[in-house]
C-alpha positions in Angstrom: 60.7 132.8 209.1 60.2 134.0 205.9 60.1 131.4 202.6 60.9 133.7 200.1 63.1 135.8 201.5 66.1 137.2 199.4 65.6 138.8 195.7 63.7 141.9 197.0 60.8 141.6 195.4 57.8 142.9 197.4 54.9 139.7 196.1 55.8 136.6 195.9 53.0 133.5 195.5 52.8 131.1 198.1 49.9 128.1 198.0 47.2 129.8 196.0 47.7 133.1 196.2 49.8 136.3 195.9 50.8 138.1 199.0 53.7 140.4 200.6 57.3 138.8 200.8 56.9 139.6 204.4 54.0 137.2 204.9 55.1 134.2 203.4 56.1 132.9 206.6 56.4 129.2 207.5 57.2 127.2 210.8 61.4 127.0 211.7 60.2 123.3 211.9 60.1 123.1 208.0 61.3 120.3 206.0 63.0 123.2 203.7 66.2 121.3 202.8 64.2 118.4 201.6 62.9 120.4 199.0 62.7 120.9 194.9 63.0 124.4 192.7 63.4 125.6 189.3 65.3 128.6 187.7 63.0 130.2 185.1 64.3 133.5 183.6 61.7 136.0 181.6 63.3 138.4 179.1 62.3 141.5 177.7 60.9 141.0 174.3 62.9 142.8 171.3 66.1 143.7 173.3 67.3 141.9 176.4 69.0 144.8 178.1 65.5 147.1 177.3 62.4 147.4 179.5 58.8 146.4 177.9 56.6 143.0 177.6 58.0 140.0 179.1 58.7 136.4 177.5 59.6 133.5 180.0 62.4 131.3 178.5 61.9 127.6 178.2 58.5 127.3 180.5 57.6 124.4 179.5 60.9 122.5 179.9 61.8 124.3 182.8 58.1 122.8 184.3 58.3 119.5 183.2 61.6 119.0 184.7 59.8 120.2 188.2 57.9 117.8 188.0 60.3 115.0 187.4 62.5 116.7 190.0 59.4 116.0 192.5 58.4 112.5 191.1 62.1 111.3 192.0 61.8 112.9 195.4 58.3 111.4 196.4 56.8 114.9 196.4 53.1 115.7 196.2 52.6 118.5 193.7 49.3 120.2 194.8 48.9 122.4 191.8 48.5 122.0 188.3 51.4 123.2 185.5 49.0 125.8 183.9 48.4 127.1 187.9 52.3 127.3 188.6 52.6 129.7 185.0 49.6 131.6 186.0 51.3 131.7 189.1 54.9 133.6 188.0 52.5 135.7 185.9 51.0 136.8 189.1 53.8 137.8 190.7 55.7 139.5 187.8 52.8 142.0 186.9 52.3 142.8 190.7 55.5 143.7 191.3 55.1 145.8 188.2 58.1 144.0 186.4 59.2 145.3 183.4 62.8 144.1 183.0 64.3 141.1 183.3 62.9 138.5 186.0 64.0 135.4 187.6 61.7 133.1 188.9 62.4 130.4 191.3 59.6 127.9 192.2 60.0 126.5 195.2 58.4 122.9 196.9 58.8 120.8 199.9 57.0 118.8 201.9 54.6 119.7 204.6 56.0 116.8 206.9 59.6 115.7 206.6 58.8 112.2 206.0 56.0 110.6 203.9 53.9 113.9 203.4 51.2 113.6 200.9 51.3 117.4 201.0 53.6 120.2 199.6 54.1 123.8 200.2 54.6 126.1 197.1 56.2 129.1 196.9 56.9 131.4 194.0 59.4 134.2 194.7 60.8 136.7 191.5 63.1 139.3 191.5 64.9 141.5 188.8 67.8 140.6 187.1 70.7 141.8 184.8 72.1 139.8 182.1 75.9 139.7 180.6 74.2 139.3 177.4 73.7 141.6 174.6 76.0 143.4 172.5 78.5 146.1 173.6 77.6 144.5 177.2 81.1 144.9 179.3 80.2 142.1 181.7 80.3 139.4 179.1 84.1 139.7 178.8 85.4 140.0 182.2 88.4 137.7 183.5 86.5 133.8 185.2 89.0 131.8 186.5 88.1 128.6 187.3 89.7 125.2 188.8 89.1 121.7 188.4 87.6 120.8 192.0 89.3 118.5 194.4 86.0 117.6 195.1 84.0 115.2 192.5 80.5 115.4 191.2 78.0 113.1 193.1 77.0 110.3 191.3 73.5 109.4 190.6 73.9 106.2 192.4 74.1 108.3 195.4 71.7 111.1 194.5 69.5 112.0 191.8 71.3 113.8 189.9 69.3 114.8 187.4 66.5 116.1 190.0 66.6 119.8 191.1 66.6 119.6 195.0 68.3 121.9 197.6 70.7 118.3 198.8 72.2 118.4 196.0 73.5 121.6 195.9 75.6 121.2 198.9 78.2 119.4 196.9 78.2 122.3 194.4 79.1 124.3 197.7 81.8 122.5 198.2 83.4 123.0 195.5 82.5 127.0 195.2 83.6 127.2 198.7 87.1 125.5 197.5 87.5 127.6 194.1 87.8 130.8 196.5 89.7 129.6 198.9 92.2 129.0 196.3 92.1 132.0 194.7 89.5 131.6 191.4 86.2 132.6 190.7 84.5 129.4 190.5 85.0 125.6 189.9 84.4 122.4 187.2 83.8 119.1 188.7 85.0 116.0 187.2 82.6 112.5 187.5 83.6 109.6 189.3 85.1 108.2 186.5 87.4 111.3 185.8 85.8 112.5 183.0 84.7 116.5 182.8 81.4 116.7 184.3 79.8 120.4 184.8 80.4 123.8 186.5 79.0 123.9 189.7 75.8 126.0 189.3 75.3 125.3 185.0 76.6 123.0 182.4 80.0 123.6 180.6 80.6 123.6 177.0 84.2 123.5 175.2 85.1 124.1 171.9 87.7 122.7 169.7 88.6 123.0 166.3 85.3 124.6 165.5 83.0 122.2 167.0 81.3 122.2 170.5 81.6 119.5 172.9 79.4 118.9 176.1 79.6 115.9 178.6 76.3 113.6 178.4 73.9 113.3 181.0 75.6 110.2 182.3 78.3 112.4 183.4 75.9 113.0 186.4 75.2 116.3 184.7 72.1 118.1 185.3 69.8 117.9 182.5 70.3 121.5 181.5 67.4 122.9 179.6 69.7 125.8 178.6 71.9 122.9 177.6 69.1 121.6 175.4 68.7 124.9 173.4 72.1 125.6 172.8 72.5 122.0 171.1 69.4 123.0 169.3 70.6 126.2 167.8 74.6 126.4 167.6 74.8 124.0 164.3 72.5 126.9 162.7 76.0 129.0 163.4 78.1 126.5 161.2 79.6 124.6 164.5 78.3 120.9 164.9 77.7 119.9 168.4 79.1 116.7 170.1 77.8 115.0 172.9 80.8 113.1 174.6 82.8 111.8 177.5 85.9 114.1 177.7 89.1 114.2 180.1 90.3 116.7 182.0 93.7 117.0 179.4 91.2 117.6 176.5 89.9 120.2 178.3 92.9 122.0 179.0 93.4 121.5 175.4 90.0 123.5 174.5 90.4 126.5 172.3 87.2 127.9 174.4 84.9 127.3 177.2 81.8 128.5 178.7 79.5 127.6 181.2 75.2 127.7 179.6 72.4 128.1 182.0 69.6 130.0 183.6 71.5 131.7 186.1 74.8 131.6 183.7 73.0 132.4 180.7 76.2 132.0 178.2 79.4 132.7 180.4 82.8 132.6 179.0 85.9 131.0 181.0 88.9 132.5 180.3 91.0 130.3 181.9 91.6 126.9 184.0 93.7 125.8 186.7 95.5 129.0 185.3 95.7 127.5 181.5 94.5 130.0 179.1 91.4 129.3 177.2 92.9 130.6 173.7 94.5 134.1 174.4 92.3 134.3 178.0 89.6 136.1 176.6 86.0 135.3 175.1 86.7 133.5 171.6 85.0 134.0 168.8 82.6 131.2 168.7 81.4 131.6 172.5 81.2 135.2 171.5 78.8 134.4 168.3 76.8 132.1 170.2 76.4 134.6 173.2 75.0 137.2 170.6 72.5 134.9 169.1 71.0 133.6 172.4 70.4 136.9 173.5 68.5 137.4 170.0 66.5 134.0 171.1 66.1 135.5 174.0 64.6 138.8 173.0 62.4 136.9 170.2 63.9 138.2 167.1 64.9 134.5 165.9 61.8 133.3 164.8 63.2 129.6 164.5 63.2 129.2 168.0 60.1 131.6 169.4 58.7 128.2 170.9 61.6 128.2 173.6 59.0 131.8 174.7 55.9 131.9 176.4 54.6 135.4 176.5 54.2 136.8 180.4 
């Protein structure tokens, strides 16, 4: 069976080396689910909806959380941090990428229990962002629901750790959203307070200011999360890091969901309350515009969150 099977890209990088897609084959017998990963996006330098050189977004966060994610699961990580970036340099310039990439590093253990060994595997594909001005996609209709299901709690599971187990309680919830009609859900803690989105962390605004749950929240530790904090007071909106219940977010003037796969998506509304008048507001708007200059380069603030492909 193939490991890197969906994206369509035609190279991917599995243990050492760059090969077909169609070759990176591994036993049935796998230990797959007890795996780690890692979303890493690379955007086209000077306009994100362009063509041209590449820059990869937050590398170093994005690779340092890796390997906490594989610490926290016991996993041996064969190769070193500078190998894994040469790595997803590799595979972008052989599949002759010149757009927009996601990258998705992939690890598990040889033998399902106690390996001292780990496969790798680095699939990438094209993407397209909802970023960008004038970009149509940015302000389409998102309703979400608060799930009936919660978010695990890191007395259960690491929370904070990237791995494939975890993502079956994001399932869950997706799986419940459509049942019921929306596009996607918000879990809520084991305490009842707002937690995250299901596949990136969720934002609100209020009164001018931006609010997101902490990381006891059982949030993952976004590090799209981490940038925005970084760079949304330079817009004139101060960011608060807080416990917040499910009425105060009904009560939000705005929301959005920030991530590597969710880049900055609006929510226009939840459990069918409008988010302001049900469209992209202002501020999400602003702060959607100026990540994608990020992004691109163009802010020079903030060209460390870029490593050059």
């Amino acid at each position: 069976m193939s490991a890197a099977g969906f994206g369509g890209s035609r190279y991917c990088w599995m243990n050492g080396s760059v090969m077909e897609t169609k070759d990176a084959l591994v036993s049935p017998m796998e230990a797959i689910h007890l795996g780690i990963f890692e979303g890493i996006k690379a955007y086209v330098e000077g306009d994100v909806n362009g063509s041209g050189d590449l820059n990869i977004f937050g590398w170093t966060q994005h690779i340092d959380r890796l390997w906490r994610s594989a610490d926290v699961n016991g996993l041996a990580m064969p190769y070193s941090k500078d190998e894994l970036l040469e790595a997803v340099r590799a595979c972008i310039i052989r599949n002759d990428y010149n757009t927009n990439t996601y990258t998705q590093p992939r690890i598990w253990p040889k033998k399902a229990w106690g390996s001292d060994d780990s496969h790798v595997v680095v699939p990438v594909w094209p993407f397209e962002t909802l970023l960008g001005k004038g970009n149509k996609k940015f302000g389409e209709e998102r309703r979400f629901m608060v799930s009936s299901w919660r978010r695990i709690s890191s007395d259960a599971l690491p929370t904070q750790a990237k791995s494939w187990a975890n993502y079956q309680n994001n399932m869950h919830a997706i799986r419940e959203a459509k049942r019921c009609g929306y596009d996607n859900a918000i879990f809520l803690d084991n305490r009842g307070f707002v937690s995250e989105g299901t596949l990136a962390c969720l934002m609100v605004v209020r009164d001018g200011k931006v609010i997101t749950s902490p990381v006891t929240a059982s949030i993952l530790e976004s590090v799209t999360r981490g940038c925005f904090i970084e760079f949304i007071p330079d817009l004139g909106h101060p960011v608060e890091v807080k416990d917040y219940t499910r009425v105060e977010l009904y009560a939000s003037d705005e929301a959005f969901l920030c991530g590597t796969g969710g880049e900055c998506t609006p929510i226009t509304s939840i459990d069918d309350i409008k988010m302001g008048k049900g469209y992209p507001g202002p501020i999400t708007k602003k702060i959607g515009e100026y990540y994608a200059e990020i992004l691109a380069g163009n802010v020079k603030k903030y060209k460390h969150w870029l490593t050059p492909v």
